[in-house]
C-alpha positions in Angstrom: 0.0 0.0 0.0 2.9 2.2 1.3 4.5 1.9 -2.3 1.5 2.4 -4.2 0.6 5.5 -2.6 4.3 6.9 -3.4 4.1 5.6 -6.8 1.0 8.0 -7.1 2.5 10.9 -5.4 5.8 10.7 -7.9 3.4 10.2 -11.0 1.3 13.0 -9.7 4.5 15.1 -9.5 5.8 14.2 -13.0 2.3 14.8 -14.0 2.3 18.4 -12.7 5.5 19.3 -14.1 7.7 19.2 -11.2 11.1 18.2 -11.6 12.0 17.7 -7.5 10.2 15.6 -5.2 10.4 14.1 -2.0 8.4 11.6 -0.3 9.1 10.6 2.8 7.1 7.4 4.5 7.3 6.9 8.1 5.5 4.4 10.1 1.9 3.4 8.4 1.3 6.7 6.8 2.9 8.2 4.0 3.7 11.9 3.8 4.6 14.5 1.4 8.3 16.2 2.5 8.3 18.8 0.1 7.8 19.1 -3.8 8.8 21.8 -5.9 8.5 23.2 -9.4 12.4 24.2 -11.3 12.9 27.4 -11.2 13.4 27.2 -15.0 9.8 25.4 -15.5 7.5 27.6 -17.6 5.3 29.8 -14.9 1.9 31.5 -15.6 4.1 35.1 -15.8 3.3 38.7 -15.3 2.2 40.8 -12.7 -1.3 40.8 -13.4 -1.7 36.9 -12.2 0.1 37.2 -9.2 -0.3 41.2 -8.4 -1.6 40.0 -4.6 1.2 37.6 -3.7 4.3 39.4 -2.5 7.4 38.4 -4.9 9.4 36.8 -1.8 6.0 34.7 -1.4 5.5 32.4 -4.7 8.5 30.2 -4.4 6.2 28.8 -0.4 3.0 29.9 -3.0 4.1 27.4 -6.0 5.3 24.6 -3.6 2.3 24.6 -1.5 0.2 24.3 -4.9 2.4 21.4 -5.8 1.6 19.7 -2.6 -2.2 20.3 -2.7 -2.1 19.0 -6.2 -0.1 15.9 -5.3 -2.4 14.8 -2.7 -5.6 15.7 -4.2 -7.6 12.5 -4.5 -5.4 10.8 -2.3 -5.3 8.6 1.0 -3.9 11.6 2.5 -6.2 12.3 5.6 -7.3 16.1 6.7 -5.0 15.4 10.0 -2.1 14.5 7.7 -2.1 17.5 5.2 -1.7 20.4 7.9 1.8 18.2 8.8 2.8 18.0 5.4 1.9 22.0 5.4 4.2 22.2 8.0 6.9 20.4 7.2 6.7 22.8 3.5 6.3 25.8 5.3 9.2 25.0 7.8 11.9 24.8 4.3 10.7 28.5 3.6 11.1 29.7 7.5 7.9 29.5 8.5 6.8 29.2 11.4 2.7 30.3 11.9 1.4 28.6 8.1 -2.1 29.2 9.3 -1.6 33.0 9.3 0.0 33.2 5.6 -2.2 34.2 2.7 0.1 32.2 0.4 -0.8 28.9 2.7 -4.3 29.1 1.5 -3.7 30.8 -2.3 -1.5 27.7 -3.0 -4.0 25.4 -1.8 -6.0 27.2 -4.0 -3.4 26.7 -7.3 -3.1 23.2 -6.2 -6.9 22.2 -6.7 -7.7 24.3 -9.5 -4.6 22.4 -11.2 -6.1 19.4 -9.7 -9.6 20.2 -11.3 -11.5 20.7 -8.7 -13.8 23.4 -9.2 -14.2 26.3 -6.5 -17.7 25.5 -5.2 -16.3 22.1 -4.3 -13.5 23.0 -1.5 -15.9 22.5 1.3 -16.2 18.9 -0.3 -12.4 18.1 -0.4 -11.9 15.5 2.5 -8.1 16.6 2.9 -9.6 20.6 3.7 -11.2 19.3 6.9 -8.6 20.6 9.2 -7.2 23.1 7.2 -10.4 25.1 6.7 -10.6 25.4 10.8 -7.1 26.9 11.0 -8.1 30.2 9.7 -11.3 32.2 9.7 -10.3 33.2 5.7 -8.9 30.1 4.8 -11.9 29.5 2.5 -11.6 32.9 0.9 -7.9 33.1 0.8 -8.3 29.3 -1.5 -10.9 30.8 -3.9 -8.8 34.0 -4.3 -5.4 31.2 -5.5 -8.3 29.7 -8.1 -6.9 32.7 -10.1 -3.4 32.7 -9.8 
């Protein structure tokens, strides 16, 4: 089971175009240690897109869509996927996730990429804990459907 489910997280992260990825599997879970998109990979450009997202922001903004993406449709549980938001947020410095904007716009990224349409986050089994961290969590997500 443990392999399948990284087998599905690597394919997911070829799939996405991401040329790094990292899974780390401890115990009976599997988790996601951090995926991230080249630097040199082709990136929805100009200001206009990303006008709301300080510049400093989009390389946590572009890894935290990667991860949302990746687990999308996964065994991942709504307990698991803040950790795995932690453990991202930790390689960029951070320290409070639930307070950045950029948390919630890349979750956004993540499941538009993923195609889940925006009147379906409420329904996305992986948002359970996530959506309770932060009273805009669900507005900051809708607001990274258009990055």
């Amino acid at each position: 089971m443990k392999t399948q489910f990284a087998v599905l997280l690597l394919l997911a992260a070829l799939l996405g175009a991401c040329s790094e990825s990292s899974v780390s599997l401890s115990g009976s879970s599997a988790s996601v240690a951090s995926i991230s998109e080249s630097s040199s990979s082709p990136s929805k450009s100009s200001s206009d897109s990303k006008k709301s997202v300080p510049k400093e922001k989009l390389p946590y903004l572009d890894d935290i869509a990667n991860l949302t993406y990746s687990v999308v449709g996964s065994s991942m549980t709504s307990a698991e996927f803040p950790n795995a938001i932690q453990r991202t947020a930790a390689t960029f410095k951070i320290s409070n996730w639930s307070q950045e904007q950029a948390t919630f716009e890349g979750i956004g990224k993540g499941l538009k990429r993923a195609g889940i349409k925006k009147e379906d986050i409420l329904k996305q089994p992986v948002l359970a804990d996530v959506l309770k961290t932060n009273s805009k969590a669900q507005s900051w997500i809708e607001a990274g459907f258009s990055l």
